[in-house]
DRENVEX-269008 format. One record per residue (C-alpha): residue in one letter; z negated, x, y. Coordinates in Angstrom, 2 decimals. Each point is the difference from the previous one (the first is absolute). Example, Ala and Ser with C-alpha at 12.3 -4.5 7.8 and 13.67 -1.06 7.14 Angstrom:
BEGIN
+-----+---------+---------+---------+
| res |       Z |       X |       Y |
+-----+---------+---------+---------+
|   A |   -7.80 |   12.30 |   -4.50 |
|   S |    0.66 |    1.37 |    3.44 |
+-----+---------+---------+---------+
END
This chain:
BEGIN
+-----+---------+---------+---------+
| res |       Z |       X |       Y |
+-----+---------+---------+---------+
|   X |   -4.96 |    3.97 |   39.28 |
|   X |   -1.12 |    3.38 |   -0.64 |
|   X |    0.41 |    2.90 |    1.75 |
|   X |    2.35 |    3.07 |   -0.84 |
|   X |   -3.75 |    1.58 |    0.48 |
|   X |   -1.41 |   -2.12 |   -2.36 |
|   X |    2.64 |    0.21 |   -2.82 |
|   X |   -0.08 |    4.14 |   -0.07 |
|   X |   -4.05 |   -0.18 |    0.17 |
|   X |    0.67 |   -2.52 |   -3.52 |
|   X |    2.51 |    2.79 |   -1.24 |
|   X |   -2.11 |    2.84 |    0.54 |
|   X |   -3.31 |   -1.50 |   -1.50 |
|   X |    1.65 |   -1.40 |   -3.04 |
|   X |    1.53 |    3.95 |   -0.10 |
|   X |   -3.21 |    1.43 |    1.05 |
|   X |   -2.07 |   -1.85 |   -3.14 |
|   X |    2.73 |    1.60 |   -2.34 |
|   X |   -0.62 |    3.87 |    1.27 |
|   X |   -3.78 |   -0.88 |    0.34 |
|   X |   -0.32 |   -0.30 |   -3.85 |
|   X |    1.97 |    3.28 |    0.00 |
|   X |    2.60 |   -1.27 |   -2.29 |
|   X |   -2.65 |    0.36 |   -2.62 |
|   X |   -0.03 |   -3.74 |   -1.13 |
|   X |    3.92 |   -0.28 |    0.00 |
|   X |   -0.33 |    3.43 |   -2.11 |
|   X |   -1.63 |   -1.82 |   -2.23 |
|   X |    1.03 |   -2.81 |   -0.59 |
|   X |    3.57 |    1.63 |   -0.54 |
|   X |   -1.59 |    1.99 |   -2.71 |
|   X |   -2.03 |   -2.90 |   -1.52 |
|   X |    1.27 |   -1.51 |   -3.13 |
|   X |    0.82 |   -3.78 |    1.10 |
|   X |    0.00 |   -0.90 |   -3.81 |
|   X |    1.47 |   -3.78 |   -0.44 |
|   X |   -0.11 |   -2.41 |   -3.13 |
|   X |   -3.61 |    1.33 |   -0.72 |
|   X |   -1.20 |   -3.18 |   -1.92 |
|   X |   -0.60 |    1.45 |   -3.33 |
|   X |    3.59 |   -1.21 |   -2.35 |
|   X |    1.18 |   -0.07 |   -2.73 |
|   X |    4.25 |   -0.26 |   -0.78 |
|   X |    0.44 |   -2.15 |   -2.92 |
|   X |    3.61 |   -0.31 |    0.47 |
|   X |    2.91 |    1.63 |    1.70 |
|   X |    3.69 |   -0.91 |   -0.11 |
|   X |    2.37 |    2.32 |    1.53 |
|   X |   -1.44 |    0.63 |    3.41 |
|   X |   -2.67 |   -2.48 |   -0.04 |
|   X |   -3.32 |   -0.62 |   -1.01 |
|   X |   -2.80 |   -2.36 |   -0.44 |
|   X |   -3.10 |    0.81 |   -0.08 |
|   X |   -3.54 |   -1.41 |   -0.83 |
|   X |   -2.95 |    0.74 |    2.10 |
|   X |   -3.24 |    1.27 |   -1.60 |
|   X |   -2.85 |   -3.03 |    0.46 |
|   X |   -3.07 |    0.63 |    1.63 |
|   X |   -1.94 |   -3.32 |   -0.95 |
|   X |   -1.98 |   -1.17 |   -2.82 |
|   X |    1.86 |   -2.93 |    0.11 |
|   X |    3.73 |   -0.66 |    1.25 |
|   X |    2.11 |   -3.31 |    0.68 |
|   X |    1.67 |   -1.19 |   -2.92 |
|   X |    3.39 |   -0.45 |    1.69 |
|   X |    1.11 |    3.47 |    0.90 |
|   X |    2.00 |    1.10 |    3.56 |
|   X |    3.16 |    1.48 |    0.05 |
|   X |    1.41 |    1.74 |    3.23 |
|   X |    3.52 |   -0.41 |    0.60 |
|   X |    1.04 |    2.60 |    2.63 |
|   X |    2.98 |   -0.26 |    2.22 |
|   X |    3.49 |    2.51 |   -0.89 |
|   X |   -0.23 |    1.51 |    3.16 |
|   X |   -3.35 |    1.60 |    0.70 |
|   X |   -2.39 |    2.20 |   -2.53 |
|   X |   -2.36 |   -2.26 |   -1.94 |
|   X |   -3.35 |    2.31 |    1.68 |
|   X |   -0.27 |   -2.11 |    3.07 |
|   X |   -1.98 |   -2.33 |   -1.90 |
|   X |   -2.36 |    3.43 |   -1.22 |
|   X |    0.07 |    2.19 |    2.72 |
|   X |   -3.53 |    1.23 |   -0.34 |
|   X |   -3.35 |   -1.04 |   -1.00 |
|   X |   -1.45 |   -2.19 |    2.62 |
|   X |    3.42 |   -0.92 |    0.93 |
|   X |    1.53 |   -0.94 |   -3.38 |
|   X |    0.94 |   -4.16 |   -0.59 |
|   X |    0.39 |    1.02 |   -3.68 |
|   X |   -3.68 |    1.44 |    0.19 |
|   X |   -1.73 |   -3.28 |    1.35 |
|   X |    2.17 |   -1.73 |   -2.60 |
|   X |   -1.49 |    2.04 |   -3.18 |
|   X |   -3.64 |    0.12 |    1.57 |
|   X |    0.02 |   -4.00 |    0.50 |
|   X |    0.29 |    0.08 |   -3.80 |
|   X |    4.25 |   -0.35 |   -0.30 |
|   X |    1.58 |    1.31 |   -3.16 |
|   X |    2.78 |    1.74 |    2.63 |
|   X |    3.53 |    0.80 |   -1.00 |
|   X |    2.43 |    1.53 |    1.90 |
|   X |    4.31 |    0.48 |    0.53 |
|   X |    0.97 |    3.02 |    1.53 |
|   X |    3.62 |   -0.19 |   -0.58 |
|   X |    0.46 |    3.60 |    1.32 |
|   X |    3.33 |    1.94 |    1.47 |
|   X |    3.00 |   -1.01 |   -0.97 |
|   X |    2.07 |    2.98 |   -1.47 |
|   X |    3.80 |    0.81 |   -0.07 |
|   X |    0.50 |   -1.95 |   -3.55 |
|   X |   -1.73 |   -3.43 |    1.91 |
|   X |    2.35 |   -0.54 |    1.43 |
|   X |    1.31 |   -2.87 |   -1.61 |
|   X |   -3.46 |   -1.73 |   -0.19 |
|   X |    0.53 |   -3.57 |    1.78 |
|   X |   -2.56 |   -2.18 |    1.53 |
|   X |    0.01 |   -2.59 |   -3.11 |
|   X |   -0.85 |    2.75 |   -1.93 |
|   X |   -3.37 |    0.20 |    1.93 |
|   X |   -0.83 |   -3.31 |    0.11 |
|   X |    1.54 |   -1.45 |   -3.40 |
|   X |   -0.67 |    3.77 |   -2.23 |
|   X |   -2.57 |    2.25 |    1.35 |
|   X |   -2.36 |   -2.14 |    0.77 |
|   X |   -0.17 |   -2.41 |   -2.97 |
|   X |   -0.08 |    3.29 |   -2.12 |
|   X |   -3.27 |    1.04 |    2.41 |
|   X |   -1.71 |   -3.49 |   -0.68 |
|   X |    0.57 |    0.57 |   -3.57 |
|   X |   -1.75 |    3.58 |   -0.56 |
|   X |   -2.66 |   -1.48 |    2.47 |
|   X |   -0.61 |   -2.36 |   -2.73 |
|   X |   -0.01 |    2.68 |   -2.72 |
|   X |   -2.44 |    1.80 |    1.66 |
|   X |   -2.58 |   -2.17 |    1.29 |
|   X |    0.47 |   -3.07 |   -2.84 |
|   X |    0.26 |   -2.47 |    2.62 |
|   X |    3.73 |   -2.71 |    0.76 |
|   X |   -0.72 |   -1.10 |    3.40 |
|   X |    0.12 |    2.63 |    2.93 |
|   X |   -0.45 |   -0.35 |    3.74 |
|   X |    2.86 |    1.66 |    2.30 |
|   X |   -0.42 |    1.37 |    3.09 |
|   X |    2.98 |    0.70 |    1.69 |
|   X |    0.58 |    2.03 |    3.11 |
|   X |    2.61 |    0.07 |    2.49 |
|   X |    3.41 |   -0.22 |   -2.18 |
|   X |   -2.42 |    0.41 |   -2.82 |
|   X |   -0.77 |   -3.70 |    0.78 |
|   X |    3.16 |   -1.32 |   -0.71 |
|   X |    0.32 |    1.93 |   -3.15 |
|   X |   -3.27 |   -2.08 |   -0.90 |
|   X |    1.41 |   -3.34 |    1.32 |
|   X |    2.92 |    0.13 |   -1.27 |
|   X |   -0.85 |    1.29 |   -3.70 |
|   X |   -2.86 |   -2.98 |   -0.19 |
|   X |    2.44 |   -2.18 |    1.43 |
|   X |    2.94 |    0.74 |   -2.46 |
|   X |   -2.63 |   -0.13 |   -2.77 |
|   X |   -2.25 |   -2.97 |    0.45 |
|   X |   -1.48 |   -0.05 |   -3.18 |
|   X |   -0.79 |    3.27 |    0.03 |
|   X |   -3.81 |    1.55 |   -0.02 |
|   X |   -0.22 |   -0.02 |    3.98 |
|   X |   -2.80 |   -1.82 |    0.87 |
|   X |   -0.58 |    1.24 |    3.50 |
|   X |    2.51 |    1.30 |    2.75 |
|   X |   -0.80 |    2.18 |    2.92 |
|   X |    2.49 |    1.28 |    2.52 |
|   X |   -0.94 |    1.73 |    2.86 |
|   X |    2.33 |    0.74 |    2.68 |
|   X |    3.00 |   -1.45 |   -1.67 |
|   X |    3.47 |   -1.11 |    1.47 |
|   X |    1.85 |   -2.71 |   -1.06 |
|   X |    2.19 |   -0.92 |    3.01 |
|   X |    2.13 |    2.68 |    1.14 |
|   X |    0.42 |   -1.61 |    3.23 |
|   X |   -2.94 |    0.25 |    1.26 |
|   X |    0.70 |    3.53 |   -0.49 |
|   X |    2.35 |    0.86 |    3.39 |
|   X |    0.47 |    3.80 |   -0.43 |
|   X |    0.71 |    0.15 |   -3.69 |
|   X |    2.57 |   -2.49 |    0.46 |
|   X |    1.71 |    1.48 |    2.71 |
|   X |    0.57 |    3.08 |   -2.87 |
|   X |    1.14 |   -2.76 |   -2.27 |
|   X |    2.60 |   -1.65 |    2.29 |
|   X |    1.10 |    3.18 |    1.44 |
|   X |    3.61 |    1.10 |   -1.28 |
|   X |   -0.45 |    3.63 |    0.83 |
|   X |   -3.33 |    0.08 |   -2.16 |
|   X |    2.43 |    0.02 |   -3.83 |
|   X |   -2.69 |    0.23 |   -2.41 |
|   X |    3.02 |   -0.28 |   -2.80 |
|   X |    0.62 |    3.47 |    1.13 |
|   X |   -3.11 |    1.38 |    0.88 |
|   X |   -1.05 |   -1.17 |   -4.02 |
|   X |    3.24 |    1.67 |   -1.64 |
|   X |   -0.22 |    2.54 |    1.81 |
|   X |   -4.00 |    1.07 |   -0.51 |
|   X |   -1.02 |   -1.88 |   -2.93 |
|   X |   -3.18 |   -0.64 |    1.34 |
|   X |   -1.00 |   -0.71 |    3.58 |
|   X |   -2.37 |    3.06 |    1.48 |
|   X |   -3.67 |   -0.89 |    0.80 |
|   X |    1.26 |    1.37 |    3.06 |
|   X |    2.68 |   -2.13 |    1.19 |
|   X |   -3.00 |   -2.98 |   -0.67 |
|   X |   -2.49 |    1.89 |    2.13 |
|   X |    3.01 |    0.30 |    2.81 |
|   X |    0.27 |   -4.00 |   -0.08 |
|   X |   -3.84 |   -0.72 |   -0.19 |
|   X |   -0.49 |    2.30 |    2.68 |
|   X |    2.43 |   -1.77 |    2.38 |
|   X |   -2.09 |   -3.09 |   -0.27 |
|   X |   -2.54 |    1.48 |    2.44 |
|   X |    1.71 |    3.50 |    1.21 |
|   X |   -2.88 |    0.72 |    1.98 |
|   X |   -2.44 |   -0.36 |   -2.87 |
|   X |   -0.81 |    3.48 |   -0.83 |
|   X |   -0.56 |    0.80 |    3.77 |
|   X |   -2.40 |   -1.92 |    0.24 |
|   X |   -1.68 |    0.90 |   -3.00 |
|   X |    0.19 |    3.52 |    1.20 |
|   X |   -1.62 |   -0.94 |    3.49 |
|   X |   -2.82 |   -1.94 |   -2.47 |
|   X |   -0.56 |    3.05 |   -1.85 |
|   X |   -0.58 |    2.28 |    3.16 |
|   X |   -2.68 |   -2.65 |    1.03 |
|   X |   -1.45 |    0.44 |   -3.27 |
|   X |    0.21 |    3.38 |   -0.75 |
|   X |   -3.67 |    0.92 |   -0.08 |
|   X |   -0.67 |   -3.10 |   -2.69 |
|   X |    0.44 |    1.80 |   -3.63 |
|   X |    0.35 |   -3.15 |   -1.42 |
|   X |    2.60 |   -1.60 |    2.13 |
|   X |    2.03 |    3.12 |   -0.33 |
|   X |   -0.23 |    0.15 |   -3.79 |
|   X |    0.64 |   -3.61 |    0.02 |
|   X |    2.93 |    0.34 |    2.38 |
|   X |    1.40 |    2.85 |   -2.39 |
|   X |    0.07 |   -2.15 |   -2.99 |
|   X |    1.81 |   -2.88 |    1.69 |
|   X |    2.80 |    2.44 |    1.66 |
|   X |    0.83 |    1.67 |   -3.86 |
|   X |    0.10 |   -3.27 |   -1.48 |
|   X |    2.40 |   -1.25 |    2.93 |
|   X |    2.25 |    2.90 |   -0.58 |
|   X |   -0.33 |   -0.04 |   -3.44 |
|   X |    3.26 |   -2.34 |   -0.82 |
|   X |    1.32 |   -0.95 |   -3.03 |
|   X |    3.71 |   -0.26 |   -0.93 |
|   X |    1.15 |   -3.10 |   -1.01 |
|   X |    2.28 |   -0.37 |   -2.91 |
|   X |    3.62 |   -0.42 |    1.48 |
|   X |    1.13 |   -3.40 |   -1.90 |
|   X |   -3.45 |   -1.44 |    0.55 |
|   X |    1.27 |    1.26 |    3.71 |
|   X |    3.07 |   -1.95 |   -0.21 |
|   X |   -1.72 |   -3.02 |   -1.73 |
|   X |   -2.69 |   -0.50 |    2.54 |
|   X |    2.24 |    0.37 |    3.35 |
|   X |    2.66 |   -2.31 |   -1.17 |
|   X |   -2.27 |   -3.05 |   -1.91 |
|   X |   -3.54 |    0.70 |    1.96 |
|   X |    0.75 |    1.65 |    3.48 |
|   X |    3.37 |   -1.37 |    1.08 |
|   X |    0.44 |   -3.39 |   -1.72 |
|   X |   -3.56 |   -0.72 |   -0.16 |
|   X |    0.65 |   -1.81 |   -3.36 |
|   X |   -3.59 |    0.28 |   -1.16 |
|   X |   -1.77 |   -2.48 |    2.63 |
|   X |    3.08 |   -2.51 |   -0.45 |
|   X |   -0.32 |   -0.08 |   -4.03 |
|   X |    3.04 |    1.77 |   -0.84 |
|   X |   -1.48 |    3.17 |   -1.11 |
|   X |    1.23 |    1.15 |   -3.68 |
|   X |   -1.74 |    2.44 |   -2.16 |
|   X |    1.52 |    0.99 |   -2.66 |
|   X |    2.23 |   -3.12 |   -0.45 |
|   X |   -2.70 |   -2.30 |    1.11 |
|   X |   -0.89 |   -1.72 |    3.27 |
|   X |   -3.39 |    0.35 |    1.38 |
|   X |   -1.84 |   -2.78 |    0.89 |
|   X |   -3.34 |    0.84 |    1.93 |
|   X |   -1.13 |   -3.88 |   -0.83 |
|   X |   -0.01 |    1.26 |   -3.36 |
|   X |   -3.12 |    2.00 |    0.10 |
|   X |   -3.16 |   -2.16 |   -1.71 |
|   X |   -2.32 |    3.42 |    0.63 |
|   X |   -2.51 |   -0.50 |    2.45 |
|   X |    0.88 |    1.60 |    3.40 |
|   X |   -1.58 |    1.62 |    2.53 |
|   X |    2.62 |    1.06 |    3.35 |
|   X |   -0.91 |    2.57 |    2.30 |
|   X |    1.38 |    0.95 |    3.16 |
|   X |   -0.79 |    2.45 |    2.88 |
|   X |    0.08 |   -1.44 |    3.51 |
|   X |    1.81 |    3.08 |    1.32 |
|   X |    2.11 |    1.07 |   -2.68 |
|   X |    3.36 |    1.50 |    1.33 |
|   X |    1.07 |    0.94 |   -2.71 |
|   X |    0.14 |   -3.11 |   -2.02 |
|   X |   -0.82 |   -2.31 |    3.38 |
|   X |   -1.92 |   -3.54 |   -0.64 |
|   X |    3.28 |   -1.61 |    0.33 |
|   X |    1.73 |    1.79 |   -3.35 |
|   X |   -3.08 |   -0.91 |   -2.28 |
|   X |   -1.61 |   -3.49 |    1.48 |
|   X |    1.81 |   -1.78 |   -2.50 |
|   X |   -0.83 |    1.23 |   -2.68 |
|   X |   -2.82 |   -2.19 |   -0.64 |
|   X |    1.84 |   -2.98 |    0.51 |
|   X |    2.49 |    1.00 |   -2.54 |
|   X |   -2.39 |    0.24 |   -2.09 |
|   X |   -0.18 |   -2.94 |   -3.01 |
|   X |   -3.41 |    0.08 |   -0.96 |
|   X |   -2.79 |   -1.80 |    0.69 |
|   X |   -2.93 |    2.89 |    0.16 |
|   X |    1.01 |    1.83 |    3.12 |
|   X |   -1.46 |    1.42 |    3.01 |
|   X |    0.97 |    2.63 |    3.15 |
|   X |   -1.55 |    2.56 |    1.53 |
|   X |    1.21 |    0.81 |    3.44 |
|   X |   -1.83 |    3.02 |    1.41 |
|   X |    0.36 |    2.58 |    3.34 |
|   X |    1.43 |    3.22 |   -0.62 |
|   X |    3.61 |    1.28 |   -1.09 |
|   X |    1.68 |    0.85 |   -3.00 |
|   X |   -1.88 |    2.88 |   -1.01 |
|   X |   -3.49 |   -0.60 |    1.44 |
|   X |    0.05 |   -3.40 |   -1.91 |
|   X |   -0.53 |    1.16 |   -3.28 |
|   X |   -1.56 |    3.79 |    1.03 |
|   X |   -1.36 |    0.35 |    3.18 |
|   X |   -3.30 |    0.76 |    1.59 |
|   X |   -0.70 |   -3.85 |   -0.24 |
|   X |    1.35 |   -0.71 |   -3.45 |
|   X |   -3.23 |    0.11 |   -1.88 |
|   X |   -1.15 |   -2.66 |    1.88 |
|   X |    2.34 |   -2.25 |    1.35 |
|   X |    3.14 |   -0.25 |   -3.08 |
|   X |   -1.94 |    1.78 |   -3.50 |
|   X |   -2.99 |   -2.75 |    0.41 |
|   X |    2.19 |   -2.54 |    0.09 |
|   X |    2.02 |    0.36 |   -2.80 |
|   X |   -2.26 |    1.38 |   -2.21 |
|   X |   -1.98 |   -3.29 |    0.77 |
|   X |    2.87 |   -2.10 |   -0.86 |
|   X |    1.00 |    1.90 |   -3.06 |
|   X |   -3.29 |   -0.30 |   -1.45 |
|   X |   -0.13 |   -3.69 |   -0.35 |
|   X |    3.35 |    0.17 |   -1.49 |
|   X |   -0.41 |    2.86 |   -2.66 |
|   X |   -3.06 |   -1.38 |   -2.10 |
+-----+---------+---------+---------+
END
């Protein structure tokens, strides 16, 4: 055990590295524009708040089969394009993918009303279709993160005939029990999220933030303590700095999508049972014919291995394969480790499927 000694000699060197750069790297790097979503873009459609947009190729030659990038509701699309270097969107385009993207953006004031069927069963199809305009090709490969994922299963599952040919979901839950913390919101009378809707509209970025953080309350501590260790590594800091402003940079979430989500997906867990209906329909995972690819994070807490494992099994077709790799929720799909541990792997997967 160490020493009272030993701990303040820690504090005052981590402390000591700080003042020794004179406060002249932190200076800096508070000036320094972190620019995010630098993979050249264009938008070739928007709809109310949110937008799609088609990355510029790099390559001679591209897959036939383009990408699309479904993003989760909850967090800004950038995580996937955080910087050069550091960008899954980036790797994508210079492995020669034709790369399209959903940002679905902030829900305003008059979004109120938009309900989780309408992202899955309207915005979506209405994506795939000016992806088609634009690039002259049917088929499409989704990759889905987080609650982005089931947006992608369940659209290709409700549409089997449709021009999905391959499925990706990263991170995605499908069993709300394996999810202990969320559900204790959900079965929790005091938590009234009738109320919270009709009275808001929309839920705040920051009430999401509140309930992520509470998942690991000592989280940002420790990432504190990590930056002081680091604090005469430019890069890590920069790094570190990009990470934090996409953490705290939450997204509202439309309040009947809200309501839809913690009544059918959160508390009665309808979507691994089968009993899932979008817009008048019930979802059927076995459904989906697309070729699938599953991955999962060994240490996610946020969506934990035991809310997505079955996914795969769910499943229905006969093409499909899972990835199950260290890291958490985040550092999965853009950490340090990223470029070669996750990006290799599906882009290797996706390239015998998009000829």
């Amino acid at each position: 055990m160490s020493s009272q000694s030993d701990v303040d000699d820690k504090i005052n060197r981590a402390v000591e590295k700080v003042l020794s750069r004179n406060i002249d790297g932190l200076k800096h790097l508070d000036g320094l524009a972190l620019d995010h979503g630098v993979t050249p873009k264009d938008i070739v459609y928007s709809r109310g708040s949110m937008k799609l947009y088609h990355y510029q190729p790099v390559c001679d030659e591209i897959y036939r089969v383009p990408i699309v990038l479904v993003m989760s509701l909850i967090n800004r699309y950038y995580i996937v394009d955080l910087a050069p270097g550091q960008s899954f969107v980036e790797y994508l385009v210079e492995q020669g993918f034709d790369v399209y993207l959903i940002d679905w953006g902030l829900p305003r004031r008059e979004h109120k009303g938009f309900r989780f069927d309408d992202y899955v069963d309207n915005f979506l199809p209405d994506c795939l279709e000016k992806v088609a305009e634009d690039c002259g090709e049917e088929e499409v490969s989704l990759i889905g993160y987080c609650l982005g994922g089931v947006i992608a299963s369940l659209h290709t599952a409700l549409h089997p005939n449709n021009k999905v040919k391959n499925l990706v979901t990263i991170a995605t839950p499908v069993n709300t029990e394996g999810m202990p913390l969320y559900k204790s919101w959900a079965d929790n009378k005091a938590f009234d999220i009738d109320n919270i809707v009709d009275q808001l509209g929309n839920i705040p970025g920051g009430m999401i933030d509140s309930m992520l953080q509470a998942l690991r309350p000592l989280q940002k501590t420790a990432g504190r303590m990590q930056l002081l260790d680091n604090a005469s590594d430019d890069k890590f800091l920069e790094a570190h700095y990009r990470f934090e402003r996409w953490t705290a940079d939450q997204v509202p979430i439309a309040g009947e999508t809200a309501r839809q989500l913690f009544y059918d997906f959160l508390r009665d867990n309808k979507l691994v049972k089968g009993q899932l209906e979008i817009a008048g329909k019930t979802a059927n995972l076995g459904d989906i014919s697309a070729s699938f690819l599953h991955v999962t994070a060994v240490h996610d807490h946020i969506v934990p291995t035991a809310a997505s494992k079955e996914l795969i099994d769910l499943v229905g077709c006969a093409d499909k394969s899972e990835i199950a790799l260290k890291g958490g929720h985040v550092s999965l799909i853009a950490g340090g480790n990223a470029v070669f541990r996750l990006w290799p792997q599906v882009a290797n997967w996706l390239a015998e499927r998009s000829l």
